[in-house]
C-alpha positions as CSV (number, residue, x, y, z in Angstrom):
1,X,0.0,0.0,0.0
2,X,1.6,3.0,-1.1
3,X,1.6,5.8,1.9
4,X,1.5,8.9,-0.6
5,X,-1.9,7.6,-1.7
6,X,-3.3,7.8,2.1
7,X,-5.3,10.7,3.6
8,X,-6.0,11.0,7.4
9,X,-9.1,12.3,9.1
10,X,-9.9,12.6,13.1
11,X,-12.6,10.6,14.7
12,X,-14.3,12.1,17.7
13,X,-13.4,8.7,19.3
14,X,-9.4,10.2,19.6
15,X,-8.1,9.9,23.2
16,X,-6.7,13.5,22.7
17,X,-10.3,14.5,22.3
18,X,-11.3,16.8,25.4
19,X,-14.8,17.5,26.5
20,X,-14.5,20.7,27.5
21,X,-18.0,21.8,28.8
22,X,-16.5,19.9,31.8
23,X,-13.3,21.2,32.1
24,X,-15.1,24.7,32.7
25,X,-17.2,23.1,35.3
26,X,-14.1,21.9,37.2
27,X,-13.5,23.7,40.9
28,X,-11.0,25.7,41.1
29,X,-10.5,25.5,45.3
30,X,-7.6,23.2,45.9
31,X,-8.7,19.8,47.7
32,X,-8.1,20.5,51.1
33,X,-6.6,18.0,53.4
34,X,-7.5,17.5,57.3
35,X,-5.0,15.1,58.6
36,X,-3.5,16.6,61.1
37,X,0.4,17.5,60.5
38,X,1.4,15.5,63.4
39,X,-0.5,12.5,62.5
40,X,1.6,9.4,61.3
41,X,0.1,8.1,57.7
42,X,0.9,4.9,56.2
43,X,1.1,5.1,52.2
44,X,0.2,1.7,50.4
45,X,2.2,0.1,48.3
46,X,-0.5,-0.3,45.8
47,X,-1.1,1.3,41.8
48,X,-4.4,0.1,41.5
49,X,-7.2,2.6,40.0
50,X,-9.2,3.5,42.9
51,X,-6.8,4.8,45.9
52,X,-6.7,2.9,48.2
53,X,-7.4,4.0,52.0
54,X,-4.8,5.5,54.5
55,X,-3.8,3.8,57.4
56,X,-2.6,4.2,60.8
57,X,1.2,3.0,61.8
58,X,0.1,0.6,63.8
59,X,-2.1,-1.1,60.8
60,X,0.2,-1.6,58.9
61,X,1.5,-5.2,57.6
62,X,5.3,-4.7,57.0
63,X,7.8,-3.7,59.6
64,X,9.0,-0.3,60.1
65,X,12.7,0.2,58.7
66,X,14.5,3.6,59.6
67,X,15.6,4.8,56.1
68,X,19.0,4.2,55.6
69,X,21.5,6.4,54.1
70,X,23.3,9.6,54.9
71,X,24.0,12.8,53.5
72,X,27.7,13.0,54.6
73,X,29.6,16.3,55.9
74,X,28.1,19.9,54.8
75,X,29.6,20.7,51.4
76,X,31.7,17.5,51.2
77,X,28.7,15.0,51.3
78,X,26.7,16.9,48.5
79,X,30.3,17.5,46.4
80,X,31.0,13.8,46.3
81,X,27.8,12.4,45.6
82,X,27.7,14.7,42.8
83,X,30.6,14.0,40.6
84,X,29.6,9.9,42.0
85,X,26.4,10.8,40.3
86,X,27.6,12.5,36.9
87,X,31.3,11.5,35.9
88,X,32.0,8.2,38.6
89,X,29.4,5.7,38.3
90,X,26.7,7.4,36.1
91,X,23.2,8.2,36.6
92,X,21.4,4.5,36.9
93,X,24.8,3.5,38.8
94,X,24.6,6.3,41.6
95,X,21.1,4.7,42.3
96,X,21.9,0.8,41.8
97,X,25.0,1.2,43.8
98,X,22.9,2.8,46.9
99,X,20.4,0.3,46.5
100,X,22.6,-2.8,47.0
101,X,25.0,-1.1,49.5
102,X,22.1,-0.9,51.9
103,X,19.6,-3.0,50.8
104,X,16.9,-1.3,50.5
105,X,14.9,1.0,47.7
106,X,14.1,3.8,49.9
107,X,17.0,6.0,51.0
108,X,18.9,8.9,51.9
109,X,20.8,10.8,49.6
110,X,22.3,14.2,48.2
111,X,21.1,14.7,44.8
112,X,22.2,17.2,42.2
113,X,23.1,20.1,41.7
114,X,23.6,20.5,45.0
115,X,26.4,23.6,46.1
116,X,26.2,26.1,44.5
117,X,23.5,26.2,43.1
118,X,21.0,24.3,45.4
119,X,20.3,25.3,49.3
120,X,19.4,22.4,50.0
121,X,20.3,18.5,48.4
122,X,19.1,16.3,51.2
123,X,16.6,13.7,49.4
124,X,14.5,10.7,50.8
125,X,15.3,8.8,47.3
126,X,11.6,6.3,46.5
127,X,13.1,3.8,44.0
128,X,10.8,0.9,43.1
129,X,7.5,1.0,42.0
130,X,5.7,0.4,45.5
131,X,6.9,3.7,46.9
132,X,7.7,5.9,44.0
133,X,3.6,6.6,43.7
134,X,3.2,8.9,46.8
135,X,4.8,11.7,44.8
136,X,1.8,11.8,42.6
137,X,-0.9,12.5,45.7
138,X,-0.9,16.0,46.6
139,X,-2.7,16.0,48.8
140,X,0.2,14.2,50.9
141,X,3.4,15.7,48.8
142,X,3.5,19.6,48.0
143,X,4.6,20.5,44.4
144,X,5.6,23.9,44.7
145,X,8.5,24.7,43.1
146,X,10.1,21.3,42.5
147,X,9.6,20.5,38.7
148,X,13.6,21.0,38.3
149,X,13.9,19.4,41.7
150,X,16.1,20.8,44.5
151,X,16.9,23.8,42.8
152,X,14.7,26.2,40.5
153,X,15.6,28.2,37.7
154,X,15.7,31.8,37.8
155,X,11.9,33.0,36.2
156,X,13.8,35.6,34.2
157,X,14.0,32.6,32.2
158,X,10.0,32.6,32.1
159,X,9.0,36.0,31.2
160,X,9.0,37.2,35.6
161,X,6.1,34.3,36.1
162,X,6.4,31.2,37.9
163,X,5.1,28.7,35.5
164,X,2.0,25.7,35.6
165,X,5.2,23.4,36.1
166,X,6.6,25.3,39.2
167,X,2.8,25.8,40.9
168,X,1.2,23.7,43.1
169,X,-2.2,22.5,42.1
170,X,-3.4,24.8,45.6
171,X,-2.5,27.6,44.2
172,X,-5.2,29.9,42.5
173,X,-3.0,30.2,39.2
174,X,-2.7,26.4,38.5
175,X,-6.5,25.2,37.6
176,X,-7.1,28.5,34.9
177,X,-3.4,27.4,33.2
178,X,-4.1,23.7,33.0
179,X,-7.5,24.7,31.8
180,X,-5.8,27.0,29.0
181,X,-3.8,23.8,27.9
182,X,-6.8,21.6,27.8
183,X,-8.9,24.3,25.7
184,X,-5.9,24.6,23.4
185,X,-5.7,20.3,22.5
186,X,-9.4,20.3,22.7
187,X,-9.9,23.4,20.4
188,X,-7.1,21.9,17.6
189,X,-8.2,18.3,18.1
190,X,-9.3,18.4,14.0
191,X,-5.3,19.3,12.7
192,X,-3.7,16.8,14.7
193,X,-3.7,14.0,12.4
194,X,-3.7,15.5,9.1
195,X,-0.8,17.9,10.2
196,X,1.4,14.9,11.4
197,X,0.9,13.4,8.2
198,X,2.0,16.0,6.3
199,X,5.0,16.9,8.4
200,X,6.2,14.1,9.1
201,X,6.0,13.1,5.6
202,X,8.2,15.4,4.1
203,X,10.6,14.6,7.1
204,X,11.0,10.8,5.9
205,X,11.1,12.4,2.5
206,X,14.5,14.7,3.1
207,X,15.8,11.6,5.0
208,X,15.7,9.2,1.6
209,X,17.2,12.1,-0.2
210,X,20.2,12.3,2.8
211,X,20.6,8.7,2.9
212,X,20.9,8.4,-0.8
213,X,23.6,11.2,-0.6
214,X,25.4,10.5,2.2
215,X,24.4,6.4,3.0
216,X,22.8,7.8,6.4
217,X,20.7,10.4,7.7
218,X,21.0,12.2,11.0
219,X,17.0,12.3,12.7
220,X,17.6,14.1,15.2
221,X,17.8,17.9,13.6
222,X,15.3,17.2,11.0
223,X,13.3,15.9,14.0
224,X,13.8,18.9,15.8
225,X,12.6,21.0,13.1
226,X,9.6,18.5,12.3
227,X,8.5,18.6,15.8
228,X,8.1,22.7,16.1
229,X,6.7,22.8,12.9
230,X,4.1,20.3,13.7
231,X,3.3,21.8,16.9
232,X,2.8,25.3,15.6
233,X,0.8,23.8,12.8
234,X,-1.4,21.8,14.8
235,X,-2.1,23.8,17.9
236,X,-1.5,27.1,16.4
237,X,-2.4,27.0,12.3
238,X,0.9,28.9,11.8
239,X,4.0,27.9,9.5
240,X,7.0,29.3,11.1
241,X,9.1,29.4,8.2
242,X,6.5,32.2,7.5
243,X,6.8,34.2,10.7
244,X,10.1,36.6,12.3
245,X,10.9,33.0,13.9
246,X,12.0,31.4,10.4
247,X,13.8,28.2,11.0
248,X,15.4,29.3,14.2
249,X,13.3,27.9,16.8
250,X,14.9,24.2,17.3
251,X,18.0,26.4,18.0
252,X,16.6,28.9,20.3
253,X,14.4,26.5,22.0
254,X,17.3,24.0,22.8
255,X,20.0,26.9,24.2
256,X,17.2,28.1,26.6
257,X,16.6,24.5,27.9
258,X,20.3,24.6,28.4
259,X,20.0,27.7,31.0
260,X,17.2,26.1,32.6
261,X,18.6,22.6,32.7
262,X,21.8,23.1,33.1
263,X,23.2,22.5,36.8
264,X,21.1,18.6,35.3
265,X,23.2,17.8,32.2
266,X,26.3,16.5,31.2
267,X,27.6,18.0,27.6
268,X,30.7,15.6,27.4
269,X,33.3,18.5,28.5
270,X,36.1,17.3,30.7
271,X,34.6,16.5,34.0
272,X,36.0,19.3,36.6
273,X,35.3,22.2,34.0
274,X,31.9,21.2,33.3
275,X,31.2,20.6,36.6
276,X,32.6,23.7,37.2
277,X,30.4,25.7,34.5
278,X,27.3,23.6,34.8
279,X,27.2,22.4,37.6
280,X,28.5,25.2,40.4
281,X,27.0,28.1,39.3
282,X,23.4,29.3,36.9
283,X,23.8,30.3,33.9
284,X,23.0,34.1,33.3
285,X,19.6,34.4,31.6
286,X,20.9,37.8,30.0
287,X,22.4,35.5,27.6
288,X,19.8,34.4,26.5
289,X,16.9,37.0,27.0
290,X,17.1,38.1,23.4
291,X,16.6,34.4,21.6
292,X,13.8,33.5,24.8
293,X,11.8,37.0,23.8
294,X,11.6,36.1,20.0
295,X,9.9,32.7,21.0
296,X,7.5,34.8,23.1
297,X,6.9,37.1,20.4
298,X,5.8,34.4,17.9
299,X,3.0,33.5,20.1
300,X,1.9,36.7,21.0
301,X,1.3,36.5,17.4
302,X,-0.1,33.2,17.2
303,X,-2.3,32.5,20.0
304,X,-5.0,34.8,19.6
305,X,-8.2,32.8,20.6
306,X,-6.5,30.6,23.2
307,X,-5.1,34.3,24.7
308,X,-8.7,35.0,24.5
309,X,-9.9,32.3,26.5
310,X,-6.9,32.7,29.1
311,X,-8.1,36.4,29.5
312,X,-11.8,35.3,30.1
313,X,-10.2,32.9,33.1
314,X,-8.5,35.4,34.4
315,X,-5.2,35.0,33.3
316,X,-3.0,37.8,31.9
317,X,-1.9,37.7,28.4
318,X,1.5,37.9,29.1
319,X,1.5,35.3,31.8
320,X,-0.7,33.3,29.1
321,X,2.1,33.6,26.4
322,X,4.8,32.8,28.6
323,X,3.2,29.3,29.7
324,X,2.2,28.5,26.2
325,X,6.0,28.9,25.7
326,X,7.2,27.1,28.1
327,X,4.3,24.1,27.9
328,X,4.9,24.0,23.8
329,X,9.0,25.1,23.7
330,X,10.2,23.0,26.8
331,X,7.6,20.5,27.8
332,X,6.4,19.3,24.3
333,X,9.1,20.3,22.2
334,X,11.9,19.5,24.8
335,X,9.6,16.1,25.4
336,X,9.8,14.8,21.5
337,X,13.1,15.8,21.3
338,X,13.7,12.9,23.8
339,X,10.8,10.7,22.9
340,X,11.0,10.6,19.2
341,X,14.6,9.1,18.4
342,X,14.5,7.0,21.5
343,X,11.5,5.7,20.0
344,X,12.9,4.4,16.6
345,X,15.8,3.4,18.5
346,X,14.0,1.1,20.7
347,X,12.0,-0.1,17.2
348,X,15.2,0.0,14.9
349,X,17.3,-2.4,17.3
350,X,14.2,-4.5,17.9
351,X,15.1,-5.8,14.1
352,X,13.3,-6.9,10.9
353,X,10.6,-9.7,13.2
354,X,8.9,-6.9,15.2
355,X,9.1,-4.3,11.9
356,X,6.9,-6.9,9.9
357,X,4.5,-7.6,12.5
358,X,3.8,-3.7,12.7
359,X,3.8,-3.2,9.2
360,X,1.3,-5.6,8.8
361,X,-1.1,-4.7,12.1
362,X,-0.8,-1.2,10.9
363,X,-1.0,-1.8,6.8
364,X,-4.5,-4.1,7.7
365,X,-6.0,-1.6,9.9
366,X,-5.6,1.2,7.4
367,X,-7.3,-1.4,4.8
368,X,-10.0,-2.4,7.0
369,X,-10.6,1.2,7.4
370,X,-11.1,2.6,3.9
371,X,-7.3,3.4,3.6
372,X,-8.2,6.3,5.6
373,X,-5.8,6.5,9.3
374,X,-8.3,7.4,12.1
375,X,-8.4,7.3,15.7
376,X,-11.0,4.5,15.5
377,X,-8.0,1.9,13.6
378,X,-5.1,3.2,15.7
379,X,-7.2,2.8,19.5
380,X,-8.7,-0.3,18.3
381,X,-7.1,-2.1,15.6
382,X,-3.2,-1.4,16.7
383,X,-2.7,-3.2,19.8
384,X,1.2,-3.6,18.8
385,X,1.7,-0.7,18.1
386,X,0.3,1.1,21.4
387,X,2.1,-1.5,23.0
388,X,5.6,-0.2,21.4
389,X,5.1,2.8,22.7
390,X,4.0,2.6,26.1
391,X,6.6,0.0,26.2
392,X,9.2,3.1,25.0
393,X,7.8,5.5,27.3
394,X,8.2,3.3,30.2
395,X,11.9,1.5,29.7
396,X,13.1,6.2,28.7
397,X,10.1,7.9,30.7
398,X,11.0,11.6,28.7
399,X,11.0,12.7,32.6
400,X,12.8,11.0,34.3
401,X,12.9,12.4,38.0
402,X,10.0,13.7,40.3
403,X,9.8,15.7,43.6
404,X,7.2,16.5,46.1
405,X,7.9,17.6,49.9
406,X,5.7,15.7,52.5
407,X,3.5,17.7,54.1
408,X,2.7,14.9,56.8
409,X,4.2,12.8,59.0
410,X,4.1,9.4,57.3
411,X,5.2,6.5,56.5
412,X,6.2,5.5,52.9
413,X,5.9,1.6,51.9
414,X,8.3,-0.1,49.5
415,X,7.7,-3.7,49.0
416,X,9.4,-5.0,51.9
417,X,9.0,-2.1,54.6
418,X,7.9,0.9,55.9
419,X,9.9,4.1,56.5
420,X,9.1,6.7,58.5
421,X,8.7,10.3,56.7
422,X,8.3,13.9,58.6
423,X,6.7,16.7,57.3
424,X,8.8,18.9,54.9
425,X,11.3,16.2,54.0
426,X,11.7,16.3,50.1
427,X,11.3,13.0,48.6
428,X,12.7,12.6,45.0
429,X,11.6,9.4,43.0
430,X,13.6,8.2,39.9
431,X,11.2,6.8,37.3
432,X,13.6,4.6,35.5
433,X,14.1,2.3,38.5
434,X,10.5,2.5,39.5
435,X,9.4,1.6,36.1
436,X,11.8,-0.9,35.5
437,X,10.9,-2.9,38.6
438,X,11.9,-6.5,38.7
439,X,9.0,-7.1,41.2
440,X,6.6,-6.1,38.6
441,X,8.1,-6.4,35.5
442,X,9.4,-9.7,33.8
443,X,13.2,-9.1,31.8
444,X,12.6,-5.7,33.1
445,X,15.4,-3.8,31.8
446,X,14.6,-5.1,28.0
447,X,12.4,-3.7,25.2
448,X,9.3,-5.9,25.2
449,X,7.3,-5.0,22.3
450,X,4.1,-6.8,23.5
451,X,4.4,-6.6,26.9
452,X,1.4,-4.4,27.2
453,X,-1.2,-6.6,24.6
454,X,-3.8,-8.0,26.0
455,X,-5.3,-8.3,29.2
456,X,-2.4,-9.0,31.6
457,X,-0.8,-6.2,30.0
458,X,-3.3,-4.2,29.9
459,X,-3.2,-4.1,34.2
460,X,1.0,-3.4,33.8
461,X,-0.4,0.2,32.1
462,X,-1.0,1.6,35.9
463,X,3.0,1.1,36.4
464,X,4.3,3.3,33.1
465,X,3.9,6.9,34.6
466,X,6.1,8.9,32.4
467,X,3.4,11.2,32.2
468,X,3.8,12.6,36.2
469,X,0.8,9.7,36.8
470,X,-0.2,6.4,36.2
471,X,-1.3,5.5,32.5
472,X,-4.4,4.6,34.1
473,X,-5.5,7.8,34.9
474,X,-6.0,11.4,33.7
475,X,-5.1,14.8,34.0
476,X,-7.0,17.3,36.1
477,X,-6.8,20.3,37.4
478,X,-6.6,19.2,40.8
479,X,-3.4,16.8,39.9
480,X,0.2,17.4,38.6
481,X,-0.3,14.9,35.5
482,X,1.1,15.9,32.0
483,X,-1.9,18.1,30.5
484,X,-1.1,16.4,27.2
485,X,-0.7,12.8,28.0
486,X,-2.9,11.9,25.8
487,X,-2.1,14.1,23.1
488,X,1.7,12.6,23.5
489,X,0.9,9.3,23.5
490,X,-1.5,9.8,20.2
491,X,1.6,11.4,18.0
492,X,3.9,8.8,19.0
493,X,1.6,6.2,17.9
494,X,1.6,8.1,14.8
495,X,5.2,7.9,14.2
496,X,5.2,4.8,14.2
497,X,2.6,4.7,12.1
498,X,3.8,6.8,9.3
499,X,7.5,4.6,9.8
500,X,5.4,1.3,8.8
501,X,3.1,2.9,6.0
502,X,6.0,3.9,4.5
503,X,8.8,1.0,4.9
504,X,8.7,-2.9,5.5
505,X,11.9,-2.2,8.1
506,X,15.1,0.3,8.7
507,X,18.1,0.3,10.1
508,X,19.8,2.9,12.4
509,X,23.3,3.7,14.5
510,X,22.9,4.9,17.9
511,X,25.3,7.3,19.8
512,X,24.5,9.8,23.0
513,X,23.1,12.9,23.2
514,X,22.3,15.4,26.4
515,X,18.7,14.7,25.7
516,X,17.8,11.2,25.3
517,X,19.4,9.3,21.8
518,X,21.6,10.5,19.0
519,X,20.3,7.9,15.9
520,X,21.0,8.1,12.2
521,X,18.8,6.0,9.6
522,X,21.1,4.1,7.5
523,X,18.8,1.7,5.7
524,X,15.2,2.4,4.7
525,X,13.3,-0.2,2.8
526,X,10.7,0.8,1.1
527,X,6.5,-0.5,1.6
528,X,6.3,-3.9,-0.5
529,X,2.9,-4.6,-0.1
């Protein structure tokens, strides 16, 4: 089946679909929580849909552990777990190594960036899929200011606002901003398809013009460029190349995640000067004030009617346009950056068994459905294919560490013990490790590409929470999950989808990048039937 001969339309059936009459009946008073602060609570070890019910220290079934660990002499301690944690033993090391030093996947310990950038480093460290959920309930964990973790980035870097990442869902800011995303996905939901197609498509088209040039293409700029293009197309109905922005947004967008990411990353420089530059001190936003205000000035252009509707919830326009740019620039954009080429990684090193069995799932369901691609074939007629990509987004969740502060007493469950919390403790949790769980995962530190078909997989879905929440559920104004899960999970699928329309298999090389993969495509063959 030839792909160019394919049109795409939206069904109302799409899981990025938002009824929105109830979004603006949602409350916008925070959930308020009456458990007294010196009151010991007992957090389950359990994923399941419903939440399950708190209990009292002395109900519980597992024996009380103190939390092992320790943070080591002022400076020193937080110096040495650092340069343990970036240039010694690597990231999944630092944890592992902590893990089977004391036996036990809840523990104390400094994370970065630490001096001097961070007050404070001192982290309760939840690392297995029991534990690591309590940093989704707020009304147990606070979320203010802890997106980046132990330190925040300077909100010169965000127009003066702190943004819907930084709130916390109790503040009167966050339910209006979440609702401006949701009205933004729901108002679009027609362009998402059809404008992924046609991206997309011309991407795959420049690589088989690279790779017959060169004998492989790079996917990660043309990728980069894809992805703002299809976002501004989609949410937005603008072409940049069209605007002041030109082509310059991958660039621009990927330097300012630099200043705000910084004291995180690792950019391959000799160890003591990049921990010296990146690591010990911010980066000046001056430098980049000029590149962050032409991104904001392309959607003060762009967004009229979702500006509209911020202003009629009574958000400013510029506190408006510098969420949108930070939601679409570092959360979506910065996301696909990461998602996207570890995705055909994952699918490219899989090899030639699992590319026929999703060319042929994916070729049948476009047949079955008129040769038309619609939400209807993809949600019900491409149970590989979902399963590829939740099976990506939980062996390289896109974010890979959360934070919350308790703001009870408590005690945290792993699956072997309880550990005793107080109220304002930070607790970090680092999703590789919880959602890579041997205790709930068979061969869980490999690519399964059907590990989440049919029914038995279908419970597993409540442990991938890349999306700052169980797969399960959904985002709402009242919780911290990903306001476009769905809407992430949909394009993935596509790409995937336009990969197997297009070509019976590939073949890629893999290298390292700051932000997830560095792949290049060195063998596409073409659709055969």
């Amino acid at each position: 089946m030839a792909a160019a001969s394919l049109t795409f339309t939206f069904s109302p059936l799409s899981t990025a679909s938002i009824a929105y009459s109830q979004l603006q009946t949602a409350s916008l008073n925070p959930r308020t929580n009456r458990n007294s602060r010196s009151r010991i609570i007992t957090i389950t070890a359990s994923l399941s849909e419903k939440p399950q019910p708190l209990v009292t220290k002395s109900n519980s079934s597992v024996p009380i552990r103190k939390i092992p660990g320790d943070y080591g002499l002022p400076l020193i301690g937080p110096l040495r777990d650092r340069l343990n944690y970036f240039y010694f033993e690597g990231r999944d090391d630092f944890f592992k190594s902590r893990v089977r030093k004391h036996g036990s996947t809840v523990l104390r310990v400094n994370m970065p960036p630490g001096p001097c950038v961070a007050r404070d480093p001192r982290v309760i460290a939840l690392l297995d899929a029991a534990s690591f959920p309590v940093l989704f309930d707020t009304s147990l964990v606070e979320k203010r200011d802890l997106f980046t973790g132990t330190y925040m980035p300077s909100t010169d870097l965000t127009g003066g606002f702190r943004v819907l990442s930084y709130l916390d869902p109790s503040e009167p800011h966050h339910a209006p901003l979440k609702k401006v995303l949701f009205f933004l996905l729901a108002s679009r939901r027609q362009e998402i398809i059809p404008q992924f197609r046609s991206t997309y498509g011309s991407l795959f088209e420049n690589l088989e013009e690279e790779l017959a040039k060169k004998g492989k293409a790079d996917f990660g700029g043309p990728n980069d460029l894809a992805a703002f293009d299809y976002l501004a197309g989609a949410l937005f109905g603008v072409n940049p190349a069209e605007t002041k922005l030109g082509r310059d947004a991958p660039k621009l967008i990927s330097k300012w995640i630099l200043f705000n990411l910084g004291p995180l990353l690792t950019l391959g420089l000799p160890p003591y000067l990049e921990d010296l530059l990146l690591h010990s001190f911010r980066l000046p936003p001056a430098l980049v004030k000029s590149d962050y205000n032409r991104l904001a000035e392309f959607f003060r252009e762009s967004a009229g009617p979702v500006l509209d509707e911020a202003n009629r919830l009574g958000i400013s326009q510029d506190e408006a346009i510098h969420n949108l740019v930070f939601a679409i620039c570092f959360n979506t954009f910065g996301g696909l950056k990461f998602l996207f080429p570890n995705l055909i990684k994952s699918i490219g090193r899989a090899g030639g068994i699992l590319h026929g069995k999703l060319a042929q799932e994916i070729r049948s369901a476009v047949r079955d459905s008129g040769g038309v691609v619609t939400m209807r074939a993809i949600e019900e007629s491409m149970p590989l294919t979902k399963s590829v990509v939740y099976e990506a987004l939980r062996i390289e969740p896109p974010v890979a560490m959360q934070y919350g502060r308790a703001k009870h007493d408590m005690v945290i469950q792993s699956h072997d013990a309880g550990y005793e919390v107080k109220a304002g403790e930070m607790l970090f949790g680092y999703q590789p490790m919880a959602t890579k769980d041997p205790r709930v995962f068979d061969r869980a530190e490999e690519f399964v590409p059907d590990r989440f078909v049919g029914e038995e997989g279908q419970k597993l879905l409540k442990y991938v929470m890349w999306s700052n929440g169980p797969e399960t559920e959904s985002p709402t104004v009242d919780n911290k999950q990903c306001a476009g899960k769905d809407f992430v999970v949909l394009i993935a699928r596509l790409l995937v989808v336009e990969v197997f329309l297009r070509y019976d298999s590939f073949e890629i090389e893999v290298g390292s990048s700051p932000l997830g993969s560095s792949v290049k495509i060195t063998s596409l063959k073409k659709a055969t039937f």
